[in-house]
N, CA, C and O atoms as a CHARMM CRD file, in Angstrom:
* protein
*
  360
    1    1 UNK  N      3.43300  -0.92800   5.79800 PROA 1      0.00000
    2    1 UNK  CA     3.37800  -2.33100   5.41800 PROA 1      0.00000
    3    1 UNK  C      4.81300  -2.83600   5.23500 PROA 1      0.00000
    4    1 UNK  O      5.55300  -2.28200   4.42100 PROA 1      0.00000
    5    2 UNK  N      5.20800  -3.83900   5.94800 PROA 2      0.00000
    6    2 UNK  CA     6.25900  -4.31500   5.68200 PROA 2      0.00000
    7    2 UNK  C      6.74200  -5.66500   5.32400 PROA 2      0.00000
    8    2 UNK  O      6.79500  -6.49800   6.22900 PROA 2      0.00000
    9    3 UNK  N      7.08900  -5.98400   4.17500 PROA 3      0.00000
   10    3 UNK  CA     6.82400  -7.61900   3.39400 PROA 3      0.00000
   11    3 UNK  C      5.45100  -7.93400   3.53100 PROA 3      0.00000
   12    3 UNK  O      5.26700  -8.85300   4.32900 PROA 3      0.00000
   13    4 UNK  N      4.39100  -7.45700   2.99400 PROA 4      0.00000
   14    4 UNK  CA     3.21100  -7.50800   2.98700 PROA 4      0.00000
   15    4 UNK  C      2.54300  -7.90900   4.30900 PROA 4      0.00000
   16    4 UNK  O      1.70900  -8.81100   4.23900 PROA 4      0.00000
   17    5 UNK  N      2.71600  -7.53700   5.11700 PROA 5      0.00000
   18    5 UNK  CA     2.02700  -7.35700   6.63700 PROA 5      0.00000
   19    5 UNK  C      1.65000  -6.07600   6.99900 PROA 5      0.00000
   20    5 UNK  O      2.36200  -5.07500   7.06800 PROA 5      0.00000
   21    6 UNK  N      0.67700  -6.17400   7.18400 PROA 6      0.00000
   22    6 UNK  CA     0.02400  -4.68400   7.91500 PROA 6      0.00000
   23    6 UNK  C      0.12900  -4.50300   9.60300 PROA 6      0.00000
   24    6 UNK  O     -1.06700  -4.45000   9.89200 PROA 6      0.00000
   25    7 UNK  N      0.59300  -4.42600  10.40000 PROA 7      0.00000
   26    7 UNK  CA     0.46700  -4.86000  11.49200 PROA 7      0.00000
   27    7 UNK  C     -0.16800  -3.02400  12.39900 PROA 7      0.00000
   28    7 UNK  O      0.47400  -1.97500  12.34400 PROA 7      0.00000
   29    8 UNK  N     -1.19700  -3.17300  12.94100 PROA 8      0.00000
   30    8 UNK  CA    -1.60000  -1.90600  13.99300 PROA 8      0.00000
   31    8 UNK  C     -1.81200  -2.00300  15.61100 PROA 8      0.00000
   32    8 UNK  O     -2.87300  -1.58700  16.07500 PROA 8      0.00000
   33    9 UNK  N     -0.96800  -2.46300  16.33700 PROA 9      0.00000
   34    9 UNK  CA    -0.80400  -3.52500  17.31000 PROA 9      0.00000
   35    9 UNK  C     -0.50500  -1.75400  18.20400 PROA 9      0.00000
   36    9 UNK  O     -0.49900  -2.08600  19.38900 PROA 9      0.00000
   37   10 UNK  N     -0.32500  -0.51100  18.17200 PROA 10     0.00000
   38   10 UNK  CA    -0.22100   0.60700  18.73600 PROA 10     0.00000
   39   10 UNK  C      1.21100   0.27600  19.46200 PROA 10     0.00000
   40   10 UNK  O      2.02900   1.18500  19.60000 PROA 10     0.00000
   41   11 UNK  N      1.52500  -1.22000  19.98100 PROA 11     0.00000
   42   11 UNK  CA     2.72000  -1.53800  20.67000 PROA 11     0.00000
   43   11 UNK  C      3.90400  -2.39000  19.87500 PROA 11     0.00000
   44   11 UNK  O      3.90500  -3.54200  19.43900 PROA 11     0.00000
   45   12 UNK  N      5.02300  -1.23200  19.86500 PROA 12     0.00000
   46   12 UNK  CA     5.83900  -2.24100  19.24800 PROA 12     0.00000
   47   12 UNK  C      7.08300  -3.07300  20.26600 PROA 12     0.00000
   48   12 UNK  O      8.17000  -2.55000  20.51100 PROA 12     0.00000
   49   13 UNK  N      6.84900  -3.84900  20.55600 PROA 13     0.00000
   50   13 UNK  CA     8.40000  -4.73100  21.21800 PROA 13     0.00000
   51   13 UNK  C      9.47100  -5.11000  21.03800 PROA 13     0.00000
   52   13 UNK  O      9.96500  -6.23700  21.02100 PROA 13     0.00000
   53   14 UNK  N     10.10800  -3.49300  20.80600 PROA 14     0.00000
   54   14 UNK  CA    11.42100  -4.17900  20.05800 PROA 14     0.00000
   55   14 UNK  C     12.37100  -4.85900  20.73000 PROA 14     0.00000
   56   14 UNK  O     13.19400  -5.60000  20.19200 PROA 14     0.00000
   57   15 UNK  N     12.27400  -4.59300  22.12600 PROA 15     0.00000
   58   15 UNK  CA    13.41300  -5.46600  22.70800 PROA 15     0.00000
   59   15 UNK  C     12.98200  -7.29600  22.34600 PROA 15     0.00000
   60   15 UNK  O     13.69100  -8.20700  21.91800 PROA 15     0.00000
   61   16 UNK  N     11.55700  -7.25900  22.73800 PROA 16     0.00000
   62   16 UNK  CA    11.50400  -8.66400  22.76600 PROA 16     0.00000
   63   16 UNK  C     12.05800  -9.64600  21.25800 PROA 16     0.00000
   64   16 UNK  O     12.43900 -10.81500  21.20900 PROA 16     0.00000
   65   17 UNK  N     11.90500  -8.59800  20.12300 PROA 17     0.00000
   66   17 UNK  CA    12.29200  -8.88000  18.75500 PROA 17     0.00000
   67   17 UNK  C     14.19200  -8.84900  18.78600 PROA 17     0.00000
   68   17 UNK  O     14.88000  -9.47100  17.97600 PROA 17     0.00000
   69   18 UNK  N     14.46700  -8.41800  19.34300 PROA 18     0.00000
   70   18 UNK  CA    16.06700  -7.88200  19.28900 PROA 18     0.00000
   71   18 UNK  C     16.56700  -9.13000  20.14000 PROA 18     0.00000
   72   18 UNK  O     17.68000  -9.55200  19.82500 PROA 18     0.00000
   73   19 UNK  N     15.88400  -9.79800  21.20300 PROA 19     0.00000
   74   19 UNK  CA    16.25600 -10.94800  21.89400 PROA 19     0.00000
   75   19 UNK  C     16.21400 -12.28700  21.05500 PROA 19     0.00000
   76   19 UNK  O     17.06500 -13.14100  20.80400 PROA 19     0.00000
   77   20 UNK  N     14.46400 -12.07900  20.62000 PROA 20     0.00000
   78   20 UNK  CA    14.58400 -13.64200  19.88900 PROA 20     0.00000
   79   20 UNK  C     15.55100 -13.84400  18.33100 PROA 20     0.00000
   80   20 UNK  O     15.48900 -14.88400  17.67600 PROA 20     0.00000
   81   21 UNK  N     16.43600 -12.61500  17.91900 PROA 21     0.00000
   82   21 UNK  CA    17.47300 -13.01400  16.73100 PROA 21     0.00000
   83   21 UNK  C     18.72700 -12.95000  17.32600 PROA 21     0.00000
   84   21 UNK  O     19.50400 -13.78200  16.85900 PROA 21     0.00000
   85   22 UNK  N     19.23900 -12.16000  18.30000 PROA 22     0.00000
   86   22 UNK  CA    20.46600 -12.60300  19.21400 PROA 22     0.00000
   87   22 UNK  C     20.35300 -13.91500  19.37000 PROA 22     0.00000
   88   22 UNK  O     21.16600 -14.72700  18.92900 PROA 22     0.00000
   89   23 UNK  N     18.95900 -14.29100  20.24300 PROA 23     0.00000
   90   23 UNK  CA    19.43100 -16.20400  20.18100 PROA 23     0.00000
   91   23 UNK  C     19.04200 -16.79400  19.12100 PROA 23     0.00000
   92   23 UNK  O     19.22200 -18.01100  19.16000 PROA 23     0.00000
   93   24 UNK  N     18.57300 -16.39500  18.17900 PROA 24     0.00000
   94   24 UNK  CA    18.90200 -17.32700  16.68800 PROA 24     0.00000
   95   24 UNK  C     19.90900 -17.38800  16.29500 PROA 24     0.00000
   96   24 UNK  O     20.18600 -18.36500  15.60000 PROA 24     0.00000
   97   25 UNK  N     21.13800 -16.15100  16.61700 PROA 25     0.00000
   98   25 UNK  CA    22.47600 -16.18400  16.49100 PROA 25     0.00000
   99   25 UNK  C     23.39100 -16.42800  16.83300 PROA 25     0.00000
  100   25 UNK  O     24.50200 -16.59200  16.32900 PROA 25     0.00000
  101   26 UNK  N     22.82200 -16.49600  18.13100 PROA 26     0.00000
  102   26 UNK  CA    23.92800 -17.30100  18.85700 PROA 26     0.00000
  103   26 UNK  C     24.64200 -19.17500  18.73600 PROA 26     0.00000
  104   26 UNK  O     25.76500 -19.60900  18.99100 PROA 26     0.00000
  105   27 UNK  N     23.43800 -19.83800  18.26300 PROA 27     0.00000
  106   27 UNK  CA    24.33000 -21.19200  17.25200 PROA 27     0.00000
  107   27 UNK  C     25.31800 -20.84900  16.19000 PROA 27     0.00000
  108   27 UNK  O     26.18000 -21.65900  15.85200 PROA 27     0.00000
  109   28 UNK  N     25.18500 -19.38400  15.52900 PROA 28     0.00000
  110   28 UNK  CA    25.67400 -19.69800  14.33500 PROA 28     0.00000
  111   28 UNK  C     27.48300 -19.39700  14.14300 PROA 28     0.00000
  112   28 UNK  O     28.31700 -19.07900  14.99100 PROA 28     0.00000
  113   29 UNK  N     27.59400 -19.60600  12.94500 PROA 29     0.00000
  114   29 UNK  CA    29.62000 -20.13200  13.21400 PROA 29     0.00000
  115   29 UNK  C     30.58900 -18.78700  12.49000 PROA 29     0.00000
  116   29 UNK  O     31.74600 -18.40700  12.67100 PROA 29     0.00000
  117   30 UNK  N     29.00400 -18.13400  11.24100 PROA 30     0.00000
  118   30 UNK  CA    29.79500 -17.45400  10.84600 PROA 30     0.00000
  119   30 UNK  C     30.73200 -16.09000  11.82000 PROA 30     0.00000
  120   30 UNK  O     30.61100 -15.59500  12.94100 PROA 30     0.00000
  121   31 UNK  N     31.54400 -15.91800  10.78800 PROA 31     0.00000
  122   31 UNK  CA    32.22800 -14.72600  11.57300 PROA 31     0.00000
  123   31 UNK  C     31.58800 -13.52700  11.89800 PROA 31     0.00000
  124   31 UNK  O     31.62400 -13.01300  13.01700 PROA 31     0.00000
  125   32 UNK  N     30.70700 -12.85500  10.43600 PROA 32     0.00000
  126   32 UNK  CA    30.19300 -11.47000  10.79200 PROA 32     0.00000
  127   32 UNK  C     28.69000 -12.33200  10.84400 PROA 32     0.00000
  128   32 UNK  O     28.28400 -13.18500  10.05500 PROA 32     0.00000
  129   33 UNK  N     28.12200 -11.85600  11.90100 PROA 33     0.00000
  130   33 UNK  CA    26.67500 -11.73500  12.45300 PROA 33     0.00000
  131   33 UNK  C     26.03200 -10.36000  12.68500 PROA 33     0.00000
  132   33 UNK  O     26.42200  -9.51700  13.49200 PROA 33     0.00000
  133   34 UNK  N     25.08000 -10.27600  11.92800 PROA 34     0.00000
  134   34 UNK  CA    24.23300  -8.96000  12.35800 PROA 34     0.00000
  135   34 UNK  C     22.86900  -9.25700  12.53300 PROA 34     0.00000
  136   34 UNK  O     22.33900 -10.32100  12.21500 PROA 34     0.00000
  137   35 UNK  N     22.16300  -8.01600  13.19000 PROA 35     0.00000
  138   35 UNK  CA    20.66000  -8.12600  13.11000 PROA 35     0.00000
  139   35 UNK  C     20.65700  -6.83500  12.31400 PROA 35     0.00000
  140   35 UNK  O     21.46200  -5.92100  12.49200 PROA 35     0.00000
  141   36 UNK  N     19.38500  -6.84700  11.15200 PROA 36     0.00000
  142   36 UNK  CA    18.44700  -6.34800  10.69900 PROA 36     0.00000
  143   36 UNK  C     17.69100  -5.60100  11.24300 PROA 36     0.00000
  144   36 UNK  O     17.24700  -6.53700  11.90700 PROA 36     0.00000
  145   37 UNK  N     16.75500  -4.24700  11.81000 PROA 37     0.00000
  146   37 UNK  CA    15.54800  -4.12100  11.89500 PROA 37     0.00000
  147   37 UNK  C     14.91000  -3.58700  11.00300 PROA 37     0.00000
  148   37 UNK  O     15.51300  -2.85500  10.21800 PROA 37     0.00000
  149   38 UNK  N     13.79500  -3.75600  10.89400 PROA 38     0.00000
  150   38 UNK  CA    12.70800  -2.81600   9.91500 PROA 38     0.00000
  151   38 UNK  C     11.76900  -2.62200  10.70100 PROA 38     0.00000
  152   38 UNK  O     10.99700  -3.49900  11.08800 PROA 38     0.00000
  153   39 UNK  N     11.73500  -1.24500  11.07300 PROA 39     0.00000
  154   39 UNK  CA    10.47100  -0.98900  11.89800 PROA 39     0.00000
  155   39 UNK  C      9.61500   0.06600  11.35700 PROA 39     0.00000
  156   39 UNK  O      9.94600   0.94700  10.56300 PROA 39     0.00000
  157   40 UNK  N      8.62400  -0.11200  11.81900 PROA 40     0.00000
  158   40 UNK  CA     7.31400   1.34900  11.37700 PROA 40     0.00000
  159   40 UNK  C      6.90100   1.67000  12.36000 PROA 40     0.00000
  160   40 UNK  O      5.70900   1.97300  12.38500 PROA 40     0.00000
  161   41 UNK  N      7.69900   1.74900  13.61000 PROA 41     0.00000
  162   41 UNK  CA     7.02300   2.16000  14.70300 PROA 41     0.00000
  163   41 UNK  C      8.00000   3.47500  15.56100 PROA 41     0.00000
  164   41 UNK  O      8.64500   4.50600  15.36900 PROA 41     0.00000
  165   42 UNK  N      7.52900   2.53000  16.59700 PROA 42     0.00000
  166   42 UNK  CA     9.02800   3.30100  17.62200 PROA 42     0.00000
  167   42 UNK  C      7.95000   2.40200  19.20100 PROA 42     0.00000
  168   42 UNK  O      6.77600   2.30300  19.55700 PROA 42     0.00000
  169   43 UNK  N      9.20100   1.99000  19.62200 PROA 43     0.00000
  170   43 UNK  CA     9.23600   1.11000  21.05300 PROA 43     0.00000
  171   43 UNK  C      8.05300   2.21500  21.95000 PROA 43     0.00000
  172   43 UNK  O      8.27900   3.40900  22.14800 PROA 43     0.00000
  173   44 UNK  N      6.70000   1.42500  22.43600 PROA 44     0.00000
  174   44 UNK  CA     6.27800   2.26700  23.14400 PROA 44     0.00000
  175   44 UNK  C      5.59100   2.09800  24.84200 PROA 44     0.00000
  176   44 UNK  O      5.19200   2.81700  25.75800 PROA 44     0.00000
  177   45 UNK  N      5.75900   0.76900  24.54000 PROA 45     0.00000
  178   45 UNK  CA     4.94200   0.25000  25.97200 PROA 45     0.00000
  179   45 UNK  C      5.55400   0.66700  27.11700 PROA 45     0.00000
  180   45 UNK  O      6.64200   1.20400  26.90700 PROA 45     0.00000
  181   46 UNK  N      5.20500   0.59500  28.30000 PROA 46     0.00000
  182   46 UNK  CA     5.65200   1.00600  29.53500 PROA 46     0.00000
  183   46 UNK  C      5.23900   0.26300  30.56500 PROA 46     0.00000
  184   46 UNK  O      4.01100   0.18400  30.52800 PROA 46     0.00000
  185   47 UNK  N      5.85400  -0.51400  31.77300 PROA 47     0.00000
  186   47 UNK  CA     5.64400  -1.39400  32.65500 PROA 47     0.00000
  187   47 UNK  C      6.09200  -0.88000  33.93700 PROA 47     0.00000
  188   47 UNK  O      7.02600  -0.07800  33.92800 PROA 47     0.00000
  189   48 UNK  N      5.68400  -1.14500  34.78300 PROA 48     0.00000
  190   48 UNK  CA     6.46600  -0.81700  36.52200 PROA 48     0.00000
  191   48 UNK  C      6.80600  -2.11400  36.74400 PROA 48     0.00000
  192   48 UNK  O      6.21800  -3.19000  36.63300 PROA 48     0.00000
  193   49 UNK  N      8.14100  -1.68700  37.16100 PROA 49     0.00000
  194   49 UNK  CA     9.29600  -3.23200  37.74000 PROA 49     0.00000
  195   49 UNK  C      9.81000  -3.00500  38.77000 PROA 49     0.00000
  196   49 UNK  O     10.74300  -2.21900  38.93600 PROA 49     0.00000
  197   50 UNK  N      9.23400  -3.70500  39.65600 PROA 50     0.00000
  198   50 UNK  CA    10.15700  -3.10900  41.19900 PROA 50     0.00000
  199   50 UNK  C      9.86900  -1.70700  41.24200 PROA 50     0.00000
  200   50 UNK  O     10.83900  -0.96100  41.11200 PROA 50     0.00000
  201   51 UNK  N      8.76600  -1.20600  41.39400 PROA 51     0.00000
  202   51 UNK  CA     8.04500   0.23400  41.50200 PROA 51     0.00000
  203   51 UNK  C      8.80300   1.21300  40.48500 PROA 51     0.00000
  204   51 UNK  O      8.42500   2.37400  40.64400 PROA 51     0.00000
  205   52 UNK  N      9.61900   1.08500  39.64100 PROA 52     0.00000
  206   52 UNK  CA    10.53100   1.55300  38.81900 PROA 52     0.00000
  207   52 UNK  C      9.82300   1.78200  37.21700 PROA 52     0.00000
  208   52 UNK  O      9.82100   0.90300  36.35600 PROA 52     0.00000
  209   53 UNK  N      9.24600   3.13900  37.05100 PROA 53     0.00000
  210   53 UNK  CA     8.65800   2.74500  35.41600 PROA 53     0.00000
  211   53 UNK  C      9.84800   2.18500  33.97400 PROA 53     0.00000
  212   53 UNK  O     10.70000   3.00600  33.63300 PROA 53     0.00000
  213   54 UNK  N      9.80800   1.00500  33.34400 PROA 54     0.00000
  214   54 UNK  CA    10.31500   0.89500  32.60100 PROA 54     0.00000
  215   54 UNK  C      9.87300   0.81900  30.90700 PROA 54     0.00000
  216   54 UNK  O      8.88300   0.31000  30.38100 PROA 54     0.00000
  217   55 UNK  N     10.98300   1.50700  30.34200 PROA 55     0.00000
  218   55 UNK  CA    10.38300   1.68100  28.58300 PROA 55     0.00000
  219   55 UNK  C     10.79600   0.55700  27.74800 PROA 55     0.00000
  220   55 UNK  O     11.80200  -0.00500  28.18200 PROA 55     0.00000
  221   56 UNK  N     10.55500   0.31400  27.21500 PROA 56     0.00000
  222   56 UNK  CA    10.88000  -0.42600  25.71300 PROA 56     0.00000
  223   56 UNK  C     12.04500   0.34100  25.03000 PROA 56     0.00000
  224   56 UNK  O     13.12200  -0.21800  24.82200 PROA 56     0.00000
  225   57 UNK  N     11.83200   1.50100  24.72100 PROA 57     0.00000
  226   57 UNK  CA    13.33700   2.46900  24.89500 PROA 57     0.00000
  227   57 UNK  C     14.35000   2.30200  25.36700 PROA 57     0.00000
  228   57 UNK  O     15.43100   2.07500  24.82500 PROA 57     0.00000
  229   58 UNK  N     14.02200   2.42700  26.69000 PROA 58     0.00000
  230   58 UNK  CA    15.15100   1.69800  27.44400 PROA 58     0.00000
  231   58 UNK  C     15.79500   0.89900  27.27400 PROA 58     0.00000
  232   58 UNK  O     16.94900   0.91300  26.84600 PROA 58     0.00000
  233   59 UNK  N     15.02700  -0.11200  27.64300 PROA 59     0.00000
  234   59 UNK  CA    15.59800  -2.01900  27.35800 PROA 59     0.00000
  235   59 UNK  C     16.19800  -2.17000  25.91100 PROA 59     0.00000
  236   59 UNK  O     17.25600  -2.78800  25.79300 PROA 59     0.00000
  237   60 UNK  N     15.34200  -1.43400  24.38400 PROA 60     0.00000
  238   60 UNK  CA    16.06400  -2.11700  23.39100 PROA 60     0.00000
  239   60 UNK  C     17.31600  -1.35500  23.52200 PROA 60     0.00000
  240   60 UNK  O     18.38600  -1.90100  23.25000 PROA 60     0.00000
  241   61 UNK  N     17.25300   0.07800  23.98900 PROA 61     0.00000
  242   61 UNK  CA    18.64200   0.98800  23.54100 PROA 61     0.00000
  243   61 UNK  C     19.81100   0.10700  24.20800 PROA 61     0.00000
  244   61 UNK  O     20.83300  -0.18700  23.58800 PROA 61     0.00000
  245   62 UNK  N     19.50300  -0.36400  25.81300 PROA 62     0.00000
  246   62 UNK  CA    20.91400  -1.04900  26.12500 PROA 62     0.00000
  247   62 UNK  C     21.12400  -2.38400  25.47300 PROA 62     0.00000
  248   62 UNK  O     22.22500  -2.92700  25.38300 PROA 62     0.00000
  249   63 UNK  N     19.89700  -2.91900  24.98700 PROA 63     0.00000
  250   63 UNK  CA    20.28100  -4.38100  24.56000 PROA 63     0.00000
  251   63 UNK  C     21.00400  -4.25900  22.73800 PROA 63     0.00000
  252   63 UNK  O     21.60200  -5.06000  22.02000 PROA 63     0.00000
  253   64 UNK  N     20.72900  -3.39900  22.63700 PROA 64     0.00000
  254   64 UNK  CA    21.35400  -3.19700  20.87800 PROA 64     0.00000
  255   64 UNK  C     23.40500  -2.56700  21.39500 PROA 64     0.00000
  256   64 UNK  O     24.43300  -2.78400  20.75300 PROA 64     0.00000
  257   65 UNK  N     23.23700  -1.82400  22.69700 PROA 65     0.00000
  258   65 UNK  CA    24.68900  -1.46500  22.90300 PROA 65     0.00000
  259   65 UNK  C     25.16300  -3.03300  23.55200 PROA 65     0.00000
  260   65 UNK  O     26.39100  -3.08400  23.61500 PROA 65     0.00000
  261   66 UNK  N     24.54300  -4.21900  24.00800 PROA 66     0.00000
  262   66 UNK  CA    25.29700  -5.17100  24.98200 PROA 66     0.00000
  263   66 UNK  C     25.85300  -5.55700  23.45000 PROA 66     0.00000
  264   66 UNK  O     27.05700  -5.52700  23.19500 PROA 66     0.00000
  265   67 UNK  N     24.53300  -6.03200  22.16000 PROA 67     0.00000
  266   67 UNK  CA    24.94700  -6.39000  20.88000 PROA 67     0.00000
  267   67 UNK  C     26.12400  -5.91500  20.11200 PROA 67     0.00000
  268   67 UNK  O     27.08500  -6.63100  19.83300 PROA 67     0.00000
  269   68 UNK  N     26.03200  -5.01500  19.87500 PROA 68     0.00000
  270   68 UNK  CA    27.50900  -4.10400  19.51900 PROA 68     0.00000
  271   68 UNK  C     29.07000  -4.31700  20.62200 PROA 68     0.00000
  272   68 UNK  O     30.24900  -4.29300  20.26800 PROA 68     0.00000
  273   69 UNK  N     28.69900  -4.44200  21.49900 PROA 69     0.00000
  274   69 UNK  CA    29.70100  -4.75000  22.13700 PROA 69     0.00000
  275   69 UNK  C     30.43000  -6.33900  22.15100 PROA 69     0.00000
  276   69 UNK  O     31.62300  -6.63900  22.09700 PROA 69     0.00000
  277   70 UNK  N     29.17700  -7.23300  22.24700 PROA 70     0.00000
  278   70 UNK  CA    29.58300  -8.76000  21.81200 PROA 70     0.00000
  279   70 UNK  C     29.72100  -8.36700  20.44600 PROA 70     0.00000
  280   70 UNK  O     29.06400  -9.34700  20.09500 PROA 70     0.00000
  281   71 UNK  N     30.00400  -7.77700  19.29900 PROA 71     0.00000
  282   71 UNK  CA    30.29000  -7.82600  18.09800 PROA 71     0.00000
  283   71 UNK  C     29.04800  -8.07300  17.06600 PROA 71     0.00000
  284   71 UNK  O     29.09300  -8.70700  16.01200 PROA 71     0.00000
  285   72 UNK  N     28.15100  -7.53800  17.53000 PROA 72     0.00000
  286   72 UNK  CA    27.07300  -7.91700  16.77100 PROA 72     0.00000
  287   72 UNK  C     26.12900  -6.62800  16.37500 PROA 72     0.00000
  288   72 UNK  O     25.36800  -6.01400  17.12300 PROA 72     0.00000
  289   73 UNK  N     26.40000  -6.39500  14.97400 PROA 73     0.00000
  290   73 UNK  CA    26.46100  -4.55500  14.66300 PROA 73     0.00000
  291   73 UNK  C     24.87700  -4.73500  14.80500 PROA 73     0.00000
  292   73 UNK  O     24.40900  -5.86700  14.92600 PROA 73     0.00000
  293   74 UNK  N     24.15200  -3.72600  14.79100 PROA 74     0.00000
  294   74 UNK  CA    22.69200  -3.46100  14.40900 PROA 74     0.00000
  295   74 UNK  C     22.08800  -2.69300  13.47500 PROA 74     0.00000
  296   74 UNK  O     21.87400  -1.53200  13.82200 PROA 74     0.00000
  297   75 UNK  N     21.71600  -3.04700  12.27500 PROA 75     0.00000
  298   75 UNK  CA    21.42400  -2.12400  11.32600 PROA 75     0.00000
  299   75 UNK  C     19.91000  -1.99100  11.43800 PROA 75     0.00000
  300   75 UNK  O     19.14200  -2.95300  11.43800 PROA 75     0.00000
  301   76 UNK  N     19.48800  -0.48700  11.55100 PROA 76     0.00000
  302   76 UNK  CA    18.04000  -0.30900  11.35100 PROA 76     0.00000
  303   76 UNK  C     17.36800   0.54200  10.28700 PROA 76     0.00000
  304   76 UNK  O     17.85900   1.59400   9.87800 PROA 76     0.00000
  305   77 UNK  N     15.99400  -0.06700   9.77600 PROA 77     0.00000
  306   77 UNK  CA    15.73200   0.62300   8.98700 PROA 77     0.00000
  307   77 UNK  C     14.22900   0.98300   9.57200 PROA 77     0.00000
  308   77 UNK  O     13.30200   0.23600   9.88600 PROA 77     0.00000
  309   78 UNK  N     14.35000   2.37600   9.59400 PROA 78     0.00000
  310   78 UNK  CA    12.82800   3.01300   9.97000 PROA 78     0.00000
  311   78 UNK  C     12.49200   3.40600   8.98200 PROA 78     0.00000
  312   78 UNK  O     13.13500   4.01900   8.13000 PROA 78     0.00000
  313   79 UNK  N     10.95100   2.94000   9.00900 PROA 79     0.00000
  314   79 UNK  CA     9.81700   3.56400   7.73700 PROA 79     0.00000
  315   79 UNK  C      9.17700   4.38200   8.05900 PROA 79     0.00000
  316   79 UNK  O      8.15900   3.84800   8.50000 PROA 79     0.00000
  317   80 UNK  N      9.10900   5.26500   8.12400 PROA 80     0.00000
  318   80 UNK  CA     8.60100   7.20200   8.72700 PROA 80     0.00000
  319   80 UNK  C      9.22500   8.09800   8.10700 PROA 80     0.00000
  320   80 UNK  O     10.35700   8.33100   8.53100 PROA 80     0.00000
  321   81 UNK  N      8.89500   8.63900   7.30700 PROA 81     0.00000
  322   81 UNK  CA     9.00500  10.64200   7.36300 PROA 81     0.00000
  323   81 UNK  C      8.83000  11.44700   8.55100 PROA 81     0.00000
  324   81 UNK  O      9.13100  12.62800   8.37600 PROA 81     0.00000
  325   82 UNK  N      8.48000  11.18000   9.56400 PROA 82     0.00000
  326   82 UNK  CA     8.77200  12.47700  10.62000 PROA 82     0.00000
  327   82 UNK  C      9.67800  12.50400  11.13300 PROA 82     0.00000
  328   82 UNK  O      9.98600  11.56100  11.86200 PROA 82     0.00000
  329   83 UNK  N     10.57900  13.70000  10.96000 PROA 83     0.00000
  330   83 UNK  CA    11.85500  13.71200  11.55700 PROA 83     0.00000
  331   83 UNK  C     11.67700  13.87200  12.69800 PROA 83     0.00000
  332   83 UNK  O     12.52600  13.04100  13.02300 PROA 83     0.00000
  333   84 UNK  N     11.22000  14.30200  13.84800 PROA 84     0.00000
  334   84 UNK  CA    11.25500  13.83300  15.19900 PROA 84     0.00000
  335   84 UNK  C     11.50300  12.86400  15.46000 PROA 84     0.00000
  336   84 UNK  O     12.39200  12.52100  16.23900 PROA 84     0.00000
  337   85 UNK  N     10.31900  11.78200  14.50000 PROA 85     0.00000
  338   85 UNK  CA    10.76300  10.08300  15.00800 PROA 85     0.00000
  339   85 UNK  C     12.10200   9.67200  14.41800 PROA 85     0.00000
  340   85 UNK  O     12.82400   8.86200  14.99700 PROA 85     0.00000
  341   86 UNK  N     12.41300  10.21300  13.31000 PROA 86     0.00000
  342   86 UNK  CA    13.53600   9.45800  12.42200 PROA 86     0.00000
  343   86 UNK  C     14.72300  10.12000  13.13200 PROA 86     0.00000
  344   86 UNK  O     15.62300  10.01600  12.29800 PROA 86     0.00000
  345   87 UNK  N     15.20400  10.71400  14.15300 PROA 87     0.00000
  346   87 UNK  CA    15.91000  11.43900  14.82500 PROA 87     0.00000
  347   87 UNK  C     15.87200  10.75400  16.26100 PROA 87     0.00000
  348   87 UNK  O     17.03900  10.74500  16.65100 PROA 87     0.00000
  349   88 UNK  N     15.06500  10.19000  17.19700 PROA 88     0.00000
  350   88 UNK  CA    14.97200   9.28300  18.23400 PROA 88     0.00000
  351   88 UNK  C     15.19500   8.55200  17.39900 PROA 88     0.00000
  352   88 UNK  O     15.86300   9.28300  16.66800 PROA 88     0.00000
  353   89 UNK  N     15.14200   7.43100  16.81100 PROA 89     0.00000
  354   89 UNK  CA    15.38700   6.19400  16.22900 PROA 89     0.00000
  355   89 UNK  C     16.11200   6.23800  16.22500 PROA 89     0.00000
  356   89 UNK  O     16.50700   5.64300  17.22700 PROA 89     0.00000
  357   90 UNK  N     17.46300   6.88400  15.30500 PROA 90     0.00000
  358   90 UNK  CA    18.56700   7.03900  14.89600 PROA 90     0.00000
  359   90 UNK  C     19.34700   6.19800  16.14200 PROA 90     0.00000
  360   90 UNK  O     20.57300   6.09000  16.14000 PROA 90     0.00000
C-alpha cells in the first residue's frame, strides 16, 4: 500500500510514470530537480516492436540514465523484502 492505495494491476509501467514527471519538470526553473519513485513492484510487461521483444526494464533503465545525464538524479524507493528483487531494482 502506498499513500493509501492498494493497487494489483500485476503490471507496473514504470517508464510510462518516469516520462509523465520528466515533463512535469521540464517547465520548472528550479536548479535541483529530481524524481521520486516509490514502487511495490518491479517493471514487468513485455511488447514486440519491430519484431524486437521489448521490456519495461529496458525502457525505464535507459530513460532514468538519459535523466541522470540531463541532470536529473533518480531516487528510488522499493517496498519489498526479497532480496532478489531489492538487488534488480537497485
Amino acid at each position: 500500500m502506498i499513500a493509501g492505495y492498494r493497487g494489483h494491476t500485476g503490471a507496473d509501467y514504470l517508464d510510462f510514470g518516469l516520462k509523465l514527471a520528466d515533463e512535469a519538470l521540464m517547465p520548472r526553473t528550479e536548479r535541483l530537480r529530481l524524481i521520486v519513485v516509490i514502487h511495490d513492484g518491479q517493471p514487468v510487461p513485455r511488447w514486440n516492436e519491430c519484431g524486437k521483444e521489448v521490456t519495461d526494464w529496458d525502457l525505464s533503465q535507459a530513460y532514468v540514465q538519459s535523466l541522470e545525464r540531463r541532470g536529473i538524479p533518480v531516487i528510488g524507493l522499493f517496498l519489498d523484502n526479497d532480496t532478489a528483487k531489492v538487488k534488480r531494482m537497485r
